[in-house]
C-alpha positions as a Markdown table, in Angstrom:
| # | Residue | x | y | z |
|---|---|---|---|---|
| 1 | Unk | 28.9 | 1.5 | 23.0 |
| 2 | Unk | 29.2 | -1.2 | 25.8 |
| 3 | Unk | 29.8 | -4.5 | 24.2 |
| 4 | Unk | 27.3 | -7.7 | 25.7 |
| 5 | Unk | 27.7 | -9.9 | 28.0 |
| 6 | Unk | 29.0 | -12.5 | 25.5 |
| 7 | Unk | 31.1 | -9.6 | 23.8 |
| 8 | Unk | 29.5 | -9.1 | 20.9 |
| 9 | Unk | 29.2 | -5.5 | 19.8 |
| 10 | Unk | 25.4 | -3.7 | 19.8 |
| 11 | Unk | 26.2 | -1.5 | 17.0 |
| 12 | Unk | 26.1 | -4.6 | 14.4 |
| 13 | Unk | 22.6 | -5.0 | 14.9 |
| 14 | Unk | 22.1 | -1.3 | 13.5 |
| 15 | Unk | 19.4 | -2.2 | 10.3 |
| 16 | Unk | 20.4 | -0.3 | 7.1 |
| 17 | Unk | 18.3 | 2.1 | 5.5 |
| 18 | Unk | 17.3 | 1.5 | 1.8 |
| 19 | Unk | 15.1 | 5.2 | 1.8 |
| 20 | Unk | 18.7 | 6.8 | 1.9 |
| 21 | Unk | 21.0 | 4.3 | 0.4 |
| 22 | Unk | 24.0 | 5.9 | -1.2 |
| 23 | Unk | 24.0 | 4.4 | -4.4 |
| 24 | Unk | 21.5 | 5.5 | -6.4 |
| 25 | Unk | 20.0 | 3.4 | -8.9 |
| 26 | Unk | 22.5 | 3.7 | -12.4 |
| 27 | Unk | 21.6 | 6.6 | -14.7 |
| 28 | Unk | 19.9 | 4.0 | -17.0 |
| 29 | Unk | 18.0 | 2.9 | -14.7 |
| 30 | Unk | 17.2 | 6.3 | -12.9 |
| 31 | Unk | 13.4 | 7.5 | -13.3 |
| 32 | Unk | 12.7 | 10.8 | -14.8 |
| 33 | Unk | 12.4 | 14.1 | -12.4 |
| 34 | Unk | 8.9 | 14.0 | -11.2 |
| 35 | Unk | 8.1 | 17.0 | -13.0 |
| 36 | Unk | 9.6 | 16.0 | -16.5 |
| 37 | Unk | 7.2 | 12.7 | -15.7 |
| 38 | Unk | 4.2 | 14.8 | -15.1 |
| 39 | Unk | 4.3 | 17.0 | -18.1 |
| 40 | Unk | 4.8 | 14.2 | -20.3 |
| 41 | Unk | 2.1 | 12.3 | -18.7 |
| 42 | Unk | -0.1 | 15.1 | -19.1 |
| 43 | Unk | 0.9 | 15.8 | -22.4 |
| 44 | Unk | -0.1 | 12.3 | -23.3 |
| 45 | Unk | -3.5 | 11.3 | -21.2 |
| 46 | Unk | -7.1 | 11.4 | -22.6 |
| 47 | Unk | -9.9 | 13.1 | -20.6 |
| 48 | Unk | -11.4 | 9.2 | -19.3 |
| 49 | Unk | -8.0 | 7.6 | -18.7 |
| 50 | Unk | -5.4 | 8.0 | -16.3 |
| 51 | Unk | -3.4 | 5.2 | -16.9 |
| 52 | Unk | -0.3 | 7.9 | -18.0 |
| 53 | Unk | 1.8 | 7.2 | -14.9 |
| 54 | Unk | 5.0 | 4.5 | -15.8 |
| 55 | Unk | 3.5 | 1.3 | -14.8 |
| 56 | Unk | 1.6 | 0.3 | -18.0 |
| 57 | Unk | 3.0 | -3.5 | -18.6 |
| 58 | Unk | 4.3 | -3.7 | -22.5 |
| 59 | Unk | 4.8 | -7.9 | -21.8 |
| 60 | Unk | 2.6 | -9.2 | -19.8 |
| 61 | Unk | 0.2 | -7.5 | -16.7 |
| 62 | Unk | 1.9 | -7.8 | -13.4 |
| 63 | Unk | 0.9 | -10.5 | -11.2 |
| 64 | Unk | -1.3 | -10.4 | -7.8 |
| 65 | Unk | -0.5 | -13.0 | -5.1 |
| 66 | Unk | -3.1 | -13.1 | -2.2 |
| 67 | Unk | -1.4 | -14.0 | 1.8 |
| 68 | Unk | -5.1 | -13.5 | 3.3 |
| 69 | Unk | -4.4 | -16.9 | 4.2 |
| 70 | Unk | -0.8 | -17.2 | 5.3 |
| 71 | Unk | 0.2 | -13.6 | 6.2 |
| 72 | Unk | -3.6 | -11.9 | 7.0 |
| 73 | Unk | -4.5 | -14.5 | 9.3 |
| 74 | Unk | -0.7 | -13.7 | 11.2 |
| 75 | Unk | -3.0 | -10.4 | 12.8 |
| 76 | Unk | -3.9 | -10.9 | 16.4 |
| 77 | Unk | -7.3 | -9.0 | 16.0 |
| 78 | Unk | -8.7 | -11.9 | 12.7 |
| 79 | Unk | -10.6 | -15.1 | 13.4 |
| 80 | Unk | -8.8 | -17.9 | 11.6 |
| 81 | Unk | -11.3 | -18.9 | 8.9 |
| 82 | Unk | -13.3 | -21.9 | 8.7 |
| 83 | Unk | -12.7 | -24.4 | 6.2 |
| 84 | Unk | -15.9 | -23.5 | 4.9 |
| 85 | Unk | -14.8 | -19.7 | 4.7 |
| 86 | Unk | -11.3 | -20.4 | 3.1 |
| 87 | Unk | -13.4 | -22.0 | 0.2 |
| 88 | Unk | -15.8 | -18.9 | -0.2 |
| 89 | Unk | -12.6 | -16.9 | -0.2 |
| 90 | Unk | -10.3 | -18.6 | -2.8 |
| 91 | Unk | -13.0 | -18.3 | -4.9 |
| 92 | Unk | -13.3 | -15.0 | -4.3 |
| 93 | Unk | -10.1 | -14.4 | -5.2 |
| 94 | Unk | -10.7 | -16.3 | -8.5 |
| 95 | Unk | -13.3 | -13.8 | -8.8 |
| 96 | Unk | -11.7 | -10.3 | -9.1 |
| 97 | Unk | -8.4 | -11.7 | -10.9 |
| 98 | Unk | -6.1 | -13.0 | -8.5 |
| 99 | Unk | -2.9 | -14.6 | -10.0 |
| 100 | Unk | -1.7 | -16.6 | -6.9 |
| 101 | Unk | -2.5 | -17.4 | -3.0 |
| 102 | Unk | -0.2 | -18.4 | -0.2 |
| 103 | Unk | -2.1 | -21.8 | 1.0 |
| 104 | Unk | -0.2 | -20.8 | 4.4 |
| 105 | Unk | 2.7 | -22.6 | 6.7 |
| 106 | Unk | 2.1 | -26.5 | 6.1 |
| 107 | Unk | 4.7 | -27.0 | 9.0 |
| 108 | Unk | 3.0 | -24.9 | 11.8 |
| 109 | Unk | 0.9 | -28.5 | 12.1 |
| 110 | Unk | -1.8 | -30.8 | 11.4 |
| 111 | Unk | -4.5 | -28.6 | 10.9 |
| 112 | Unk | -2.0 | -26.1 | 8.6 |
| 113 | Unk | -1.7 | -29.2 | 6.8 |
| 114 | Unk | -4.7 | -30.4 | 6.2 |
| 115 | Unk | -5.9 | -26.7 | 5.9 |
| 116 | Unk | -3.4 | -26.7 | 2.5 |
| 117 | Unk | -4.7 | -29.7 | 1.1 |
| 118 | Unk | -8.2 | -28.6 | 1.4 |
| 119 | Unk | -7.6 | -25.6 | -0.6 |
| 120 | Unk | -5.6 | -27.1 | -3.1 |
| 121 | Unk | -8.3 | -29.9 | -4.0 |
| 122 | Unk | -10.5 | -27.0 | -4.2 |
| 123 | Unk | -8.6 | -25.1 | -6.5 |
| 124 | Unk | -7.9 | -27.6 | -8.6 |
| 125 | Unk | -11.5 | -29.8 | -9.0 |
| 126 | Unk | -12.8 | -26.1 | -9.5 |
| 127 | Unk | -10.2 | -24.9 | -12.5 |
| 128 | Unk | -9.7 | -21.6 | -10.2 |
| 129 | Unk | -6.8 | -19.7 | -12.1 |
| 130 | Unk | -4.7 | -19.9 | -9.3 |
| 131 | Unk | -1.2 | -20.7 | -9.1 |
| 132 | Unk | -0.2 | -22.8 | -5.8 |
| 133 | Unk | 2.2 | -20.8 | -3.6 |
| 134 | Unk | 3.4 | -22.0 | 0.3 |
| 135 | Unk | 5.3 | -21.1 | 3.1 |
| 136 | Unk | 8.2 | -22.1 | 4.7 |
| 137 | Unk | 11.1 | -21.6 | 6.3 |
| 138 | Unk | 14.6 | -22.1 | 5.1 |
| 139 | Unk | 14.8 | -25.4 | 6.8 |
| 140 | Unk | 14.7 | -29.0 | 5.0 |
| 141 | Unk | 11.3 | -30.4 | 7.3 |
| 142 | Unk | 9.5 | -27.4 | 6.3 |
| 143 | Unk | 10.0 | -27.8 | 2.9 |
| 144 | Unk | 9.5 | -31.2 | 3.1 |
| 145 | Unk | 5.8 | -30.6 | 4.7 |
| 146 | Unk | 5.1 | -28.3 | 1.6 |
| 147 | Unk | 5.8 | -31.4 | -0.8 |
| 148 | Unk | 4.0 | -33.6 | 1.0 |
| 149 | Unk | 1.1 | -31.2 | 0.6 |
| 150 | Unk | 2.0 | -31.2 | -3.4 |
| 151 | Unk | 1.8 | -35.4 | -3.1 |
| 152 | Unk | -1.0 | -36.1 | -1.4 |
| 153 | Unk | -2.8 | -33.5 | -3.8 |
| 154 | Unk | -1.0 | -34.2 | -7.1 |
| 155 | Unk | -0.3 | -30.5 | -7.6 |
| 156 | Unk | 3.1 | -28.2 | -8.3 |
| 157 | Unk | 3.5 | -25.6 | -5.3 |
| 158 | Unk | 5.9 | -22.7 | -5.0 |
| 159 | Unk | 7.8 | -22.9 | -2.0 |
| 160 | Unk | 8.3 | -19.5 | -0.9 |
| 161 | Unk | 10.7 | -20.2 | 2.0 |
| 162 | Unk | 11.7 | -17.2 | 3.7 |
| 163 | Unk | 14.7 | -16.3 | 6.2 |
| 164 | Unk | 15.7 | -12.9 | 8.0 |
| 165 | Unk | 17.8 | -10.9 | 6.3 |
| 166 | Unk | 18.5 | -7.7 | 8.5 |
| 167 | Unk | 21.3 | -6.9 | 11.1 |
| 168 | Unk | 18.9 | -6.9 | 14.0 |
| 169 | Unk | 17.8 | -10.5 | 13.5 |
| 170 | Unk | 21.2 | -11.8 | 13.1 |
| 171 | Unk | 22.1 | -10.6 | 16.1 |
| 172 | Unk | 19.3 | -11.5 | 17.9 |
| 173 | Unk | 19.9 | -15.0 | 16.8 |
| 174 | Unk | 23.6 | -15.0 | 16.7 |
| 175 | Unk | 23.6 | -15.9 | 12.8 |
| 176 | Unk | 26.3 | -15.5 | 10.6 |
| 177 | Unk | 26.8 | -15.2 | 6.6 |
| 178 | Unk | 27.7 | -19.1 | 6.0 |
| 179 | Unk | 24.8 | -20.1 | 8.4 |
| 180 | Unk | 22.4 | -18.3 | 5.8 |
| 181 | Unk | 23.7 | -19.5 | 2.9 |
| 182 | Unk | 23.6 | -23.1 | 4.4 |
| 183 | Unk | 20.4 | -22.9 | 5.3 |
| 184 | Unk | 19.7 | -21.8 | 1.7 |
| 185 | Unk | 21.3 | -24.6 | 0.5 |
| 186 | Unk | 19.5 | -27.2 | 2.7 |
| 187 | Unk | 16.3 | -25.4 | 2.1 |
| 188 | Unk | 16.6 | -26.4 | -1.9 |
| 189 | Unk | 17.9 | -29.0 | -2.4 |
| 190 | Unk | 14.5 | -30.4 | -0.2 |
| 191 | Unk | 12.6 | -28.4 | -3.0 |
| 192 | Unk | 14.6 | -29.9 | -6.0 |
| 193 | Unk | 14.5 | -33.6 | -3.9 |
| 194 | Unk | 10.5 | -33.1 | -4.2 |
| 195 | Unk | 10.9 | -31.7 | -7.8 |
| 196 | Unk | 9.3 | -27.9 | -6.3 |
| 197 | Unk | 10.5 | -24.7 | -7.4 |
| 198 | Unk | 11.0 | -22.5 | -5.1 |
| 199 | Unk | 11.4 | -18.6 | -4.0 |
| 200 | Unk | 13.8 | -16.9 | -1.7 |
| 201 | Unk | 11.9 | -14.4 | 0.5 |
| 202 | Unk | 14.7 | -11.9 | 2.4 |
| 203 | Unk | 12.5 | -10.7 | 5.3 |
| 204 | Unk | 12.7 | -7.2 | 6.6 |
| 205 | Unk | 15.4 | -6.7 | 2.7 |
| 206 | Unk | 14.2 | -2.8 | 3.4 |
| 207 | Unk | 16.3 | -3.0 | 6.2 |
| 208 | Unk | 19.3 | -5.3 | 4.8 |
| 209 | Unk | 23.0 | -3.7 | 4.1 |
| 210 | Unk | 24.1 | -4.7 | 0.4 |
| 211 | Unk | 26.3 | -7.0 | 1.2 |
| 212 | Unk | 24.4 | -8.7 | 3.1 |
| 213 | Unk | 21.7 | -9.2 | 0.3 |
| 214 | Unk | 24.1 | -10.0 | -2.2 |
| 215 | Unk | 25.1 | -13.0 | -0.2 |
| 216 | Unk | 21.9 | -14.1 | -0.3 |
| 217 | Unk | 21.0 | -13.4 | -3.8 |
| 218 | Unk | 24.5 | -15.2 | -4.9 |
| 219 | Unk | 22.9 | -18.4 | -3.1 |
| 220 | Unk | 19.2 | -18.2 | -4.2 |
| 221 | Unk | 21.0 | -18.4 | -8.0 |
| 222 | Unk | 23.6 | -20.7 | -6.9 |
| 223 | Unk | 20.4 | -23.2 | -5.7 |
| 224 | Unk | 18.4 | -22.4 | -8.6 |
| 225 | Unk | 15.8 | -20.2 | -7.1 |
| 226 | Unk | 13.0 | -19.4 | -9.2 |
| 227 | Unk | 12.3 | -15.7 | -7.9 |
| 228 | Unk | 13.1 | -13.8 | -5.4 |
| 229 | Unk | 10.7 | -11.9 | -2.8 |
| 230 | Unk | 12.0 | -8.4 | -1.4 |
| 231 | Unk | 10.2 | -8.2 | 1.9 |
| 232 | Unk | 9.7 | -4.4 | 3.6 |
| 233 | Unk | 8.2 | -6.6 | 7.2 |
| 234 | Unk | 8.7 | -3.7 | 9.2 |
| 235 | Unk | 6.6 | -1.5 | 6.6 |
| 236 | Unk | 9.8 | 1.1 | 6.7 |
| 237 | Unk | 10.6 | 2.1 | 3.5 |
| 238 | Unk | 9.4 | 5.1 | 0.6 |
| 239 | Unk | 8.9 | 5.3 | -2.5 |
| 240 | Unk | 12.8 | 6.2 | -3.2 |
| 241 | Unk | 13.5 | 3.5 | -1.1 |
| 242 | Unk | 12.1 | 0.9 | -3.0 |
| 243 | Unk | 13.4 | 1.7 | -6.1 |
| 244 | Unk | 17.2 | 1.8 | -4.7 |
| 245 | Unk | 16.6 | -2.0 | -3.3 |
| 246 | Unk | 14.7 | -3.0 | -6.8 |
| 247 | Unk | 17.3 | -1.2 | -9.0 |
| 248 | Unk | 19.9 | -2.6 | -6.6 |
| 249 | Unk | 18.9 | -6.0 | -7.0 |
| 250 | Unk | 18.5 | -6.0 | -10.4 |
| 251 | Unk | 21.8 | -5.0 | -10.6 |
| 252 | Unk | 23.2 | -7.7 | -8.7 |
| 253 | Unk | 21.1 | -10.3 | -10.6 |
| 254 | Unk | 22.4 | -9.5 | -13.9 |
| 255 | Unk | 26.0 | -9.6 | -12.4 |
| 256 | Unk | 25.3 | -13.2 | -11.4 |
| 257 | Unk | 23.6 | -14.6 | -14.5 |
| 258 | Unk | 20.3 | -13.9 | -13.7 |
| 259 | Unk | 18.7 | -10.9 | -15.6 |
| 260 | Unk | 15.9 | -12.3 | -16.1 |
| 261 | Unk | 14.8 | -14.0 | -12.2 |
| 262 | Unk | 11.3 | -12.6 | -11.1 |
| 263 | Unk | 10.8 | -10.3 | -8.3 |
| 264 | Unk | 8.2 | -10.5 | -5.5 |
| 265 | Unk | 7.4 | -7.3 | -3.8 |
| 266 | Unk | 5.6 | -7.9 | -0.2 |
| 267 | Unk | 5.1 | -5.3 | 1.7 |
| 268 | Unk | 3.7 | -3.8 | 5.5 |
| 269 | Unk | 1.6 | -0.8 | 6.1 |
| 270 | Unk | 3.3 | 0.2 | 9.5 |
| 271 | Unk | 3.8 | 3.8 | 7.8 |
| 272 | Unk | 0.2 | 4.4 | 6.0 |
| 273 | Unk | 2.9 | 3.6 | 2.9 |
| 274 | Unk | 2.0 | -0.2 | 2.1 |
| 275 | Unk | -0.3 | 0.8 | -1.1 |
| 276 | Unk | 2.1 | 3.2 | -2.3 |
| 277 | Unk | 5.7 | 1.6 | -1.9 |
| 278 | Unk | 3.9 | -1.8 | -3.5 |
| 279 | Unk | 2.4 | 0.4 | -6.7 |
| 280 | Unk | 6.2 | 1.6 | -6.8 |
| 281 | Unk | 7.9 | -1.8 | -6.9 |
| 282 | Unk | 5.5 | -2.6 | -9.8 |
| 283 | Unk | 6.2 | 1.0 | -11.8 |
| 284 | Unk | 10.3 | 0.0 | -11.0 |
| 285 | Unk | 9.6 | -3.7 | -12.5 |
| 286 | Unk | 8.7 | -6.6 | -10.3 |
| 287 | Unk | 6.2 | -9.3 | -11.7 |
| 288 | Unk | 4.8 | -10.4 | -8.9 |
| 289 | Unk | 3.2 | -7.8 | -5.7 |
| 290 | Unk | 1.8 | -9.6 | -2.5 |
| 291 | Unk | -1.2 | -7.8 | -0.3 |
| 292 | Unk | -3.9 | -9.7 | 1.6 |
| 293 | Unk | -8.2 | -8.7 | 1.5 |
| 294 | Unk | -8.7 | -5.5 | 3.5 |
| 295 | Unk | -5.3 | -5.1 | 4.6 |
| 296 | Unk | -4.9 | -7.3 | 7.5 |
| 297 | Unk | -1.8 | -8.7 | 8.8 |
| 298 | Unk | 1.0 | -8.3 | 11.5 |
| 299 | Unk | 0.4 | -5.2 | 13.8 |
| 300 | Unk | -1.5 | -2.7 | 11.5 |
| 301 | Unk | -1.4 | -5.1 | 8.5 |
| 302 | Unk | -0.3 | -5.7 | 5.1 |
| 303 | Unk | -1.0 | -3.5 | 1.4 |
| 304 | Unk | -4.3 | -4.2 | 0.9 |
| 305 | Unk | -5.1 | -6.4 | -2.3 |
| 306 | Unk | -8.5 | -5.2 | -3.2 |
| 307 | Unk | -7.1 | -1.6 | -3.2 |
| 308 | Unk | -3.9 | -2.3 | -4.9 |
| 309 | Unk | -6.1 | -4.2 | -7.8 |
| 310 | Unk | -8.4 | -1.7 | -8.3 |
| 311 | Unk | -5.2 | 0.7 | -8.4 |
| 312 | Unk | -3.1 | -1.3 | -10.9 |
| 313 | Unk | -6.3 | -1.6 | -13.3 |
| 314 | Unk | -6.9 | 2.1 | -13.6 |
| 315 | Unk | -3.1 | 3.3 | -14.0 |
| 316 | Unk | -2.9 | 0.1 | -17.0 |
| 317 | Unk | -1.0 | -2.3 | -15.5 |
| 318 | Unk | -3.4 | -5.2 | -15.5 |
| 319 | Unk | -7.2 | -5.3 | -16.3 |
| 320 | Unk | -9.5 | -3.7 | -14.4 |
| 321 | Unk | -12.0 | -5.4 | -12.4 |
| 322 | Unk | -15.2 | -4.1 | -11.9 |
| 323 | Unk | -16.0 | -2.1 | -8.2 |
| 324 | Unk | -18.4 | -4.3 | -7.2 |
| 325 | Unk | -16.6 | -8.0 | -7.7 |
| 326 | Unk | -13.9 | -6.2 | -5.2 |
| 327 | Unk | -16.7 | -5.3 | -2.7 |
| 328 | Unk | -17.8 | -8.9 | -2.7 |
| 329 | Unk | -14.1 | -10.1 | -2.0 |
| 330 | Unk | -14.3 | -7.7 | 0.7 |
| 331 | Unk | -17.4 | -8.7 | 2.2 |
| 332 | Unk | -16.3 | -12.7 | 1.8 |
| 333 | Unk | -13.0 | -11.8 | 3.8 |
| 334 | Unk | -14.3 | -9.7 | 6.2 |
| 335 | Unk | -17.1 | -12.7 | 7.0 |
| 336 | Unk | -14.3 | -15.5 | 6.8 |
| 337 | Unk | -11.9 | -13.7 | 9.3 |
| 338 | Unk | -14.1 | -12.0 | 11.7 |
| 339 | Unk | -12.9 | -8.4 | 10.7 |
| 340 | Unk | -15.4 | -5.4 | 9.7 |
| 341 | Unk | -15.4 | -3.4 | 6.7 |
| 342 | Unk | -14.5 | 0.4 | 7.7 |
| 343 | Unk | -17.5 | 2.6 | 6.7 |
| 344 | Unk | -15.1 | 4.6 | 4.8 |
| 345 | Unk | -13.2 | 2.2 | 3.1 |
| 346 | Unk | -12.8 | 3.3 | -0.3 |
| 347 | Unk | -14.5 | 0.8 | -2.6 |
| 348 | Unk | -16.5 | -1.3 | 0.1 |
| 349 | Unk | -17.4 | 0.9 | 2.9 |
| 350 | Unk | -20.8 | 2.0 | 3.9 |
| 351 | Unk | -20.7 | 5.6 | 3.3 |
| 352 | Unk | -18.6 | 5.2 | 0.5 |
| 353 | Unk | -21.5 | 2.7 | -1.2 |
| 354 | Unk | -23.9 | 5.1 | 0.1 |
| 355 | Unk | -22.9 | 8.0 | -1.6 |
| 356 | Unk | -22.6 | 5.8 | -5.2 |
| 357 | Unk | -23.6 | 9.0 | -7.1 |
| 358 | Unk | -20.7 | 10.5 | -6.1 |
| 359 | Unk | -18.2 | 7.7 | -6.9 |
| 360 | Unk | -16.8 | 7.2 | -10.5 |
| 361 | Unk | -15.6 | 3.5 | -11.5 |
């Protein structure tokens, strides 16, 4: 292949692909042949309950983190909300069982700013059950924006500061191993100077070779992250896929120390596969899944929370929440961002409402 202009070779910027990674997850970590699976989940389910499928949570029900607000609102065909709206909304959210939101990217400016601070004054003079998450990326000033957001409100906020992680971005930026792990380092110790944890979030992971990863997993633990967000951006990877990254990285976490650091699963629906590849990261282990209201987002979107909770509550992996609190989160997101309901959607859709008689909850 013809090298660039600047001589650097075209073939680097091939992305990896985690759907047909050669190593397999270990034999102990390996899930059961699908049919073995079946027949015992059959073997074991009652007439009224399908939660038989491996994602029932023994410890603790996995958590839901909403990026309407950070990630949703990224989609060129959504309205960005009003402040009035983004209150309606978290609330919402409250509503049908939310864990967490994204307050959005304090650094984008002003507004972002004082967008974050609304919310979180909200959140907190209403007790909404919601833990504080922002965005950032891996660069001092953004963090720094987040804790200003966490002063001027008196509240503890996740950083969640991401950074490219794929062949294709390095070389479209011409960055290198030690300029990751820099900006890693610079990136945390902003967090730890404003006494914020913080999350690593490897964009477009689906996509990222091993080592690659493992560089930045070694500095995430190094820094004292306090999870770790696999991102599939590009909304490439399959079921198989995601549980070669998970088991992968849990792998690579207990090597370093860290058995125990949380995973984030956030994942794109450029495939159809959003809903299912973020229902397998939670059956292979993570604690937290992202997804934003109806599925908005970046090109054709994000998972889409209201279906993933509805999902997790009937196969037993958190509580279920009752068909019609979803349809109202639906209807106060599709109000707050400009964006219509689909008459087929599957819980808040007109026909699908319309023909009531025929729908089980």
């Amino acid at each position: 292949m013809q090298r660039m202009s600047d001589g650097r070779d075209p073939s680097t910027a091939a992305p990896f692909d985690w759907n047909r990674a050669s190593s397999a997850p270990a034999p102990a970590e390996r899930p059961p042949p699908l049919g073995r699976l079946l027949a015992e989940g059959w073997a074991a389910v009652r007439a009224e309950d399908d939660a038989w499928l491996p994602l029932g949570r023994a410890a603790r029900p996995v958590e839901v983190l909403d990026e309407t607000l950070r990630d949703g609102i990224q989609g060129v065909s959504t309205v960005n909300p009003s402040p009035a709206q983004r209150v309606e909304l978290v609330h919402a959210m409250a509503g049908i069982g939310v864990d967490a939101v994204n307050l959005g990217l304090p650094a984008a400016g002003p507004r972002q700013f004082e967008e974050a601070c609304l919310l979180v004054r909200e959140i907190v003079a209403s007790r909404l059950p919601l833990a504080l998450t922002a965005a950032a990326r891996t660069i001092a000033a953004d963090v720094e924006e987040v804790a200003r957001v966490a002063d001027r409100t008196g509240a503890s906020i996740v950083v969640y500061t991401f950074i490219g992680s794929s062949p294709i971005r390095h070389f479209v930026e011409g960055w290198g191993p030690d300029f990751l792990v820099r900006s890693v380092e610079d990136a945390a110790r902003a967090a730890a100077a404003a006494g914020l944890p913080f999350c690593l979030v490897a964009e477009d992971a689906t996509r990222s070779p091993p080592d690659m990863l493992r560089t930045l997993f070694r500095a995430a633990v190094d820094c004292g992250a306090a999870r770790i967000c696999l991102c599939d951006t590009t909304g490439h990877v399959t079921p198989p896929g995601v549980a070669s990254l998970i088991a992968f990285a849990r792998r690579e976490l207990a090597a370093l120390g860290a058995p125990r650091l949380e995973l984030d699963w956030h994942g794109h629906n450029d495939r159809g596969l959003g809903l299912a590849a973020a229902l397998w990261a939670v059956a292979c282990g993570v604690e937290r899944v992202h997804a934003t209201a109806l599925g908005v987002g970046e090109r054709v979107g994000n998972s889409c929370l209201e279906l993933l909770i509805d999902n997790l509550g009937r196969l037993g992996s958190r509580a279920a929440v009752p068909r019609e609190r979803l349809a109202g989160y639906c209807a106060a997101a599709s109000r707050a961002l400009s964006w219509p309901i689909p008459p087929d959607h599957p819980i808040a859709g007109a026909l699908t409402r319309s023909a009531g008689a025929l729908t089980r909850t």
